[in-house]
C-alpha positions in Angstrom: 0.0 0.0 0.0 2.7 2.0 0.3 4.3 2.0 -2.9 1.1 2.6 -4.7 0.2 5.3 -2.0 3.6 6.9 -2.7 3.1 6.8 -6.8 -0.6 7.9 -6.8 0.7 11.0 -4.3 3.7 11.3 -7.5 0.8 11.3 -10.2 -1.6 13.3 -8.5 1.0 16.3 -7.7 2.4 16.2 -11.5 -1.4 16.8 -12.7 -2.0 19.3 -10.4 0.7 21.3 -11.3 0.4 20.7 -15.4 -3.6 21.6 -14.2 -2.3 24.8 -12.2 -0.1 25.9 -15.4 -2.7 25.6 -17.9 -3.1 28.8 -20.4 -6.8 29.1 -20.1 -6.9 32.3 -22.7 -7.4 32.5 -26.3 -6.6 34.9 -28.9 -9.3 36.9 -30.1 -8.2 39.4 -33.0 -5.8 41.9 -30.9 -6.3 40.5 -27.7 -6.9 37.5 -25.6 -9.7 36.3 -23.6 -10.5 33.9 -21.3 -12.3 30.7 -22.3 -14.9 29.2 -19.9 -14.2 26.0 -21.1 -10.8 25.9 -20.7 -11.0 27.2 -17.2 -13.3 24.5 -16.6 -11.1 22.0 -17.8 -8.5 23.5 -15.1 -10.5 23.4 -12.5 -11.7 19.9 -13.3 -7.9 18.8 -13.3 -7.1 20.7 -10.3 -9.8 19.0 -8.6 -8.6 15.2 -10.1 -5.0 15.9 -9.1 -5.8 17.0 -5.6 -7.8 14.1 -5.1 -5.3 11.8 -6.6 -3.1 13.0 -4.0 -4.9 12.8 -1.4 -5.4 9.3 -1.8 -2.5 8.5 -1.8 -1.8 10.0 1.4 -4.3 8.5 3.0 -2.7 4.7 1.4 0.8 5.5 2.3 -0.7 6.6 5.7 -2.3 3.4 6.4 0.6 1.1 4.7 2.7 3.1 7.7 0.9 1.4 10.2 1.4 -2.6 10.6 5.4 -3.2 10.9 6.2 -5.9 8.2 7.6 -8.3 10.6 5.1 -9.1 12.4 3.2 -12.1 11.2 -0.2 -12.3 10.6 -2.3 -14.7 12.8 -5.5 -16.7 11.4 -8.1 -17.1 14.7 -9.3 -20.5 14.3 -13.0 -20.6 15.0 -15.4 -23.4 15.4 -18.7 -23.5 14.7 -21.5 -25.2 15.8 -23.8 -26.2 12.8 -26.9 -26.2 15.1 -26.4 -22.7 15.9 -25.6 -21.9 12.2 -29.2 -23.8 11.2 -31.0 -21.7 14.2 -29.1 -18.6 13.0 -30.7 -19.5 9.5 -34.0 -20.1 10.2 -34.4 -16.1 11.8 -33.3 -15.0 9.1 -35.4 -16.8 6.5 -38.4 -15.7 8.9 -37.3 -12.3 9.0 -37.1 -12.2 5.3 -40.8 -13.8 4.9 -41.8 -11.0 7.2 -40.4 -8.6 5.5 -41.6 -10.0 2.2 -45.5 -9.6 3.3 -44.8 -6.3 4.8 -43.8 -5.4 1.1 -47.0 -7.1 -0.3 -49.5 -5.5 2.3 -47.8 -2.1 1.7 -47.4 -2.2 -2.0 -49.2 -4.7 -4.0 -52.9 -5.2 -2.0 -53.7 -1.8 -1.9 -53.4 -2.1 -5.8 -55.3 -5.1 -5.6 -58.3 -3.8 -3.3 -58.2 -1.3 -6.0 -58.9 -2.6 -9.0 -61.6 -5.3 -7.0 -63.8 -2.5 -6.4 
């Protein structure tokens, strides 16, 4: 995470900068003028860049944090399939529930409807 923190912080200051340098004026018989859509285009890169680099901060930041030497641990868990079943079964009742909450709320008032 680090080295791709490191090269999006890289890419996102050298578009920012090209962004920040941009010529947003055009040449309009004896003078120049600014161009909204170039200045757009600017601010639109500007914005990119900065974000670009923000990232990156934020992924060099958090690659800073776990020292590389310390190895990672699996917990090993065991599971008791009765619970798992149990665990199950609420949920498929909770779905059902929420199911013919759906139905009442959405489809028999159209129902009643067209009935009378």
């Amino acid at each position: 995470m680090k080295l791709s923190g490191a090269l999006l912080v890289v890419a996102g200051l050298l578009l920012a900068i090209g962004f920040a340098l941009m010529d947003t004026t055009v040449s309009a018989g004896m003078t120049t003028v600014n161009n909204l859509g170039l200045m757009n285009t600017k601010q639109n890169g500007l914005i990119v860049g900065m974000a670009l680099f923000l990232g990156g901060c934020v992924l060099y930041g958090f690659g800073s944090i776990r020292p590389k030497n310390e190895p990672q641990s699996v917990p090993s868990i065991q599971v008791d399939p009765e619970a798992v079943r149990e665990g199950n079964r609420h949920v498929v009742i909770l779905v059902g529930a929420l199911f013919l909450i759906l139905f009442l709320f959405t489809v028999a008032p159209r129902l009643l409807a067209m009935i009378q």
